[in-house]
N, C-alpha and C positions, 0 to 999 in steps of 0.2 A: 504494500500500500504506500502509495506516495505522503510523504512527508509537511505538512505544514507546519509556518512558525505559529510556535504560542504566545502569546504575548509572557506568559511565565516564564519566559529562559532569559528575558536580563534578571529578574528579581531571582531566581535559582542562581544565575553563573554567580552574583554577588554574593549570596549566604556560603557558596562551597568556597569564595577568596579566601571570606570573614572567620568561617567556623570549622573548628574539627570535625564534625560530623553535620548534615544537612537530613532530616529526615523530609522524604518528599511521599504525601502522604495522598490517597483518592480511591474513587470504586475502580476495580480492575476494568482493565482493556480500556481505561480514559488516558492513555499518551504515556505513561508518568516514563517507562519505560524507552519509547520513542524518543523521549525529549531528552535524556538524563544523554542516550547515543547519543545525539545530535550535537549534544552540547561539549562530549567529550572532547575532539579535537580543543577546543578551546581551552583546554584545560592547562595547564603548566606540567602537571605530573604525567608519568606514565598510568593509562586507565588496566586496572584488572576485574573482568566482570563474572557474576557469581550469580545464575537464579535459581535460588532456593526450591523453587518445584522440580529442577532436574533431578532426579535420584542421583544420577553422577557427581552433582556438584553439593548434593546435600549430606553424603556421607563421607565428604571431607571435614567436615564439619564438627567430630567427636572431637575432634582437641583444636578448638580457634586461635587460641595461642599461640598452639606450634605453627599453623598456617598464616596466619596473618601477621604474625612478626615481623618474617622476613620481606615483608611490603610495604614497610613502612615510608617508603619514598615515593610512593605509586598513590594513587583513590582508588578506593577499593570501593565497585559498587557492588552491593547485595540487594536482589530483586526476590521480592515476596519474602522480607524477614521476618515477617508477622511467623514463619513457619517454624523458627529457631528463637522463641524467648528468652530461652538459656545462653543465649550468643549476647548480649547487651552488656554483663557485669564484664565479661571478656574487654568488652569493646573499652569500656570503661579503664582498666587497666592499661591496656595497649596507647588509647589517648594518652593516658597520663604520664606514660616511660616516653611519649615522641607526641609532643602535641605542638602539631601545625596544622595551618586551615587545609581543609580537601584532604583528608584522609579517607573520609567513608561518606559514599553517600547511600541513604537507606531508603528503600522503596517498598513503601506498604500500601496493604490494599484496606484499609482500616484506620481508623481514629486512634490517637494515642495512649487514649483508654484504652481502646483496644488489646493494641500494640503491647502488652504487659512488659511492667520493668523500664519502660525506657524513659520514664520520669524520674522516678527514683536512680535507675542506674546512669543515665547521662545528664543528671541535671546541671548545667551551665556549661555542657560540650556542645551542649547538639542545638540548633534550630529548626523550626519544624515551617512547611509548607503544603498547603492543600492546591494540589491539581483541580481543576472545575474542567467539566466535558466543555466541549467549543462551546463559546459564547458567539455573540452576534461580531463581533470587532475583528472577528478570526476569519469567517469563512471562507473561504474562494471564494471567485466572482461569481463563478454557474451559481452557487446555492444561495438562493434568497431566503426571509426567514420563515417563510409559511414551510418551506422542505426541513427547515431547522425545527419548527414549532413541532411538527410532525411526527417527528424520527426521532429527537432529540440530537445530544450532545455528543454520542458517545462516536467517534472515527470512524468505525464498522459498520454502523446502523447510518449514520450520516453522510459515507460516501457511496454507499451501496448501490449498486446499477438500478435498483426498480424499488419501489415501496414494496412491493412483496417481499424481495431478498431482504432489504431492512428490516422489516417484520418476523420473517422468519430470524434474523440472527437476534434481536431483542427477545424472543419465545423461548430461545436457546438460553438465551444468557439470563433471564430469569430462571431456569431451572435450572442449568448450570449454579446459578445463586443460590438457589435454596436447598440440593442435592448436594452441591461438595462446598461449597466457598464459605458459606456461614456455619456451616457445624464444625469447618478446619478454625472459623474465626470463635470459636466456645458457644456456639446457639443449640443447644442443648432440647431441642423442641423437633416435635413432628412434622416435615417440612409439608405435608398436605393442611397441616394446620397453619404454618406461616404462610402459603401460598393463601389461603382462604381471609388472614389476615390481611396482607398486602393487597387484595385484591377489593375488601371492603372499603383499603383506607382510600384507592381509587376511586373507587365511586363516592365519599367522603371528602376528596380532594378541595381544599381550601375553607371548609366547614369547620365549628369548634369539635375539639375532639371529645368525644364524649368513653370514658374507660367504660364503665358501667354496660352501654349498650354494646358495646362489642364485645365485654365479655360475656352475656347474657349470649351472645349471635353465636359466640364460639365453644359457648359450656367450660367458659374459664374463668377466674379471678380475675376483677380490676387488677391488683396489684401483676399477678400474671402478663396481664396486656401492657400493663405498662413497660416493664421490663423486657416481654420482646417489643416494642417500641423502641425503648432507648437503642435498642439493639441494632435493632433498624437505622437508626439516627448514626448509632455511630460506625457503621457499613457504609456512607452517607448515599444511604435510597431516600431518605426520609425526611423531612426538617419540621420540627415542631416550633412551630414561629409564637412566641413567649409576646403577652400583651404587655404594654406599656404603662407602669403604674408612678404614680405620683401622688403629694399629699396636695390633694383635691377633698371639696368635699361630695365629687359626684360619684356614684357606687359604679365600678368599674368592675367588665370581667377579666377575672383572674384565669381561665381556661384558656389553652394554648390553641390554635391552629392548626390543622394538619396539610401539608403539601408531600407528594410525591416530588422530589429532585430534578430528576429527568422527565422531562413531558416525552419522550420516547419510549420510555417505561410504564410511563402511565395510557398513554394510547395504548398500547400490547395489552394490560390489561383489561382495558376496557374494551379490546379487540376493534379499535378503531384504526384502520393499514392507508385507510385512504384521506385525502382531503373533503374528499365528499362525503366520507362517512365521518368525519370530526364535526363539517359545519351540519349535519344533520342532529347534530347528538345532543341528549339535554344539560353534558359536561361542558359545552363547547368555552361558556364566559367564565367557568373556574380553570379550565384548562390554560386559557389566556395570561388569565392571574397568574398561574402557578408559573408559566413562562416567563414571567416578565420577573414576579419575584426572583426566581433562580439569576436570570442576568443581572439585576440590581445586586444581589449578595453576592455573586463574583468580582462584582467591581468594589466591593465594600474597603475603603482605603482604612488605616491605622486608627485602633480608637473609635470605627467606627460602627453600630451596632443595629437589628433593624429590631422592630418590634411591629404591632398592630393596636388600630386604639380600638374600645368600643367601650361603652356604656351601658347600665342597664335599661336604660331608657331610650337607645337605639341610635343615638348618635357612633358613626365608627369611622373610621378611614383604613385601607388596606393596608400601609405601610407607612411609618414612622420611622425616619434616619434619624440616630442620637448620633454626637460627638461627645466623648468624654463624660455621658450620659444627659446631655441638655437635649431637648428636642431641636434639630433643625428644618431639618424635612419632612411636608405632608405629603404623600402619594396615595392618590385612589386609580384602580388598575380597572378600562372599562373593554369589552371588544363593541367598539363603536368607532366611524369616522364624525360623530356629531353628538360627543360627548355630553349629558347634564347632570353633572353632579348632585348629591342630593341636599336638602337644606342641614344634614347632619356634615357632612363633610366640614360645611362652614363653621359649625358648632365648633367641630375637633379643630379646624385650624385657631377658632378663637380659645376654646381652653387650654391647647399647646402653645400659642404664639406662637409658630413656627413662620420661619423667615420666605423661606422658600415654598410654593405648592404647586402640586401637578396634579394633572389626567394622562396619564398614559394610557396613549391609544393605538392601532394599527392604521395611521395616515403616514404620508411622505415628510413631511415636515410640519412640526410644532407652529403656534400661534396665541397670542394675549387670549385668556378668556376671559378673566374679571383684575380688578385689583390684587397683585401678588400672588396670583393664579394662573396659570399658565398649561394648554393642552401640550403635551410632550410627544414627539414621534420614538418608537420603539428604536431609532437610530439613533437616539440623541440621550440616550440614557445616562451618558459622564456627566451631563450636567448638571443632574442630579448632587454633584459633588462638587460643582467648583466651588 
């Protein structure tokens, strides 16, 4: 498969200059491994690469010491470490008898929770980085974003010759997820049970989450769902998008959000393969959302943090940028070229004071809508940050 730049490989080349250890962290088959090549030339050191799925290179592996010692001049990348936890205290040591930046870069297909040990074991060695599937700023030119909205983010499903073929590899690669990838990651659960889950939160997709009912659907425990939830979250299939509280005296929901990550994953499950069968469907304006969220929080810069407001009395807005926890940004996410917000938008823009406010919509180019209001084109999404 041919190679695109990510916009991640200057923000990556810099962490492996700065740091001993760089962990580059995302859901399998999103690039991480593509980029880390790509990047190698660049590199100052001689590159040694190791992927931890080969059985070849994973039974070298009983004594890391002895192996990696002698490399210490080199970056040593290890791909899918999430598989050797017991390799971290090692690393640990090794850093600290030779510690220069670009020694090790680590590539997991899991959150750092996850990842066990490597907080504890590399804490002030390592830096950590999240891969995000293609965003809009990435694509080639052929792909416009209704082919992106569709298939999602992920290389395979995104440059695949036919929305069937795309369909078909995201079918895969959900059972591939729930069959070997999550129970290698400690998900401990019946994966026709997690299939049944994942597939609810689909049809759920941008709704408050509600535990209770899904585990009443599933003949589980709240606490049970929740926990595969986090789980999910921290696989990153899932985001549980946390509301915005403050000391108000208006009674605010406290229940989180639920989004599928990838709208290519969440099509699959909703067995929607075509365009025609999206704009038919009655997910079509949460689907939207859940796209546009995702690109927003891939671009999310330093400090920077998203939430959702709502009230109990029905004022809400889709998304909230904080800085350093102030509100700056209101965002309501519409699938309209004739956007009308509603009179609670304004509510939440007046009890956030927030500086900046948008509609994000599927039109070419943005335009004034009210006072400090503004309709946003789905290209123009950095502005959201300046």
């Amino acid at each position: 498969m041919l190679y695109f730049t990510r916009i991640a490989e200057a923000s990556v080349s810099q962490l492996v200059k700065t740091n001993p250890a760089v962990v580059l962290v995302g859901p399998r088959q999103v690039g991480k491994t593509s980029l880390v090549k790509q990047l190698a030339a660049q590199f100052p050191r001689e590159v040694v690469y190791y992927d931890l799925e080969n059985p070849d290179d994973f039974n070298q592996f009983s004594n890391p010491n002895l192996l990696l010692e002698p490399l210490k001049d080199q970056t040593v990348i290890l791909d899918e470490v999430q598989r050797v936890p017991a390799l971290f205290p090692a690393l640990r040591g090794l850093i600290d008898r030779h510690r220069q930046p670009g020694r090790f870069i680590l590539l997991g297909s899991a959150s750092p929770e996850l990842i066990r040990d490597t907080s504890e074991s590399l804490a002030g060695r390592v830096a950590y980085f999240e891969l995000h599937p293609f965003t809009l700023p990435e694509l080639p030119g052929a792909i416009d974003y209704r082919q992106h909205w569709l298939r999602g983010g992920f290389p395979a499903s995104l440059l695949a010759d036919s929305d069937a073929k795309s369909l078909d590899w995201r079918e895969h690669f959900i059972r591939s997820y729930l069959e070997r990838d999550l129970p290698l990651l400690g998900l401990r659960a019946d994966p026709m049970l997690i299939r049944r889950l994942w597939t609810m939160i689909a049809h759920l997709n941008g709704q408050l989450l509600n535990l209770s009912a899904l585990g009443n659907s599933l003949d589980i425990s709240a606490p049970t769902v929740r926990r595969y939830l986090n789980f999910l979250e921290s696989a990153f299939l899932i985001r549980q998008l946390q509301p915005w509280h403050a000391n108000t005296s208006k009674r605010l929901v406290k229940t989180p959000k639920i989004y599928l990550r990838d709208t290519g994953l969440l099509h699959a499950l909703l067995r929607t393969g075509t365009m025609r069968d999206l704009q038919s469907h009655p997910a079509l304006g949460a689907s939207w959302e859940a796209y546009i969220v995702q690109e927003i929080a891939a671009r999310l810069p330093a400090r920077a943090d998203l939430y959702f407001y709502r009230t109990h009395d029905g004022t809400e807005a889709d998304l909230v940028v904080t800085r350093s926890g102030i509100p700056e940004v209101l965002v309501e996410i519409k699938y309209s070229t004739t956007p009308k917000p509603g009179k609670g938008f304004f509510i939440a823009k007046n009890d956030l004071a927030t500086a900046r406010n948008f509609i994000v919509c599927p039109v070419p180019k943005g335009y004034p809508l009210a006072e400090d209001v503004s309709v946003l084109s789905y290209t123009e999404l950095d502005r959201i940050f300046l």
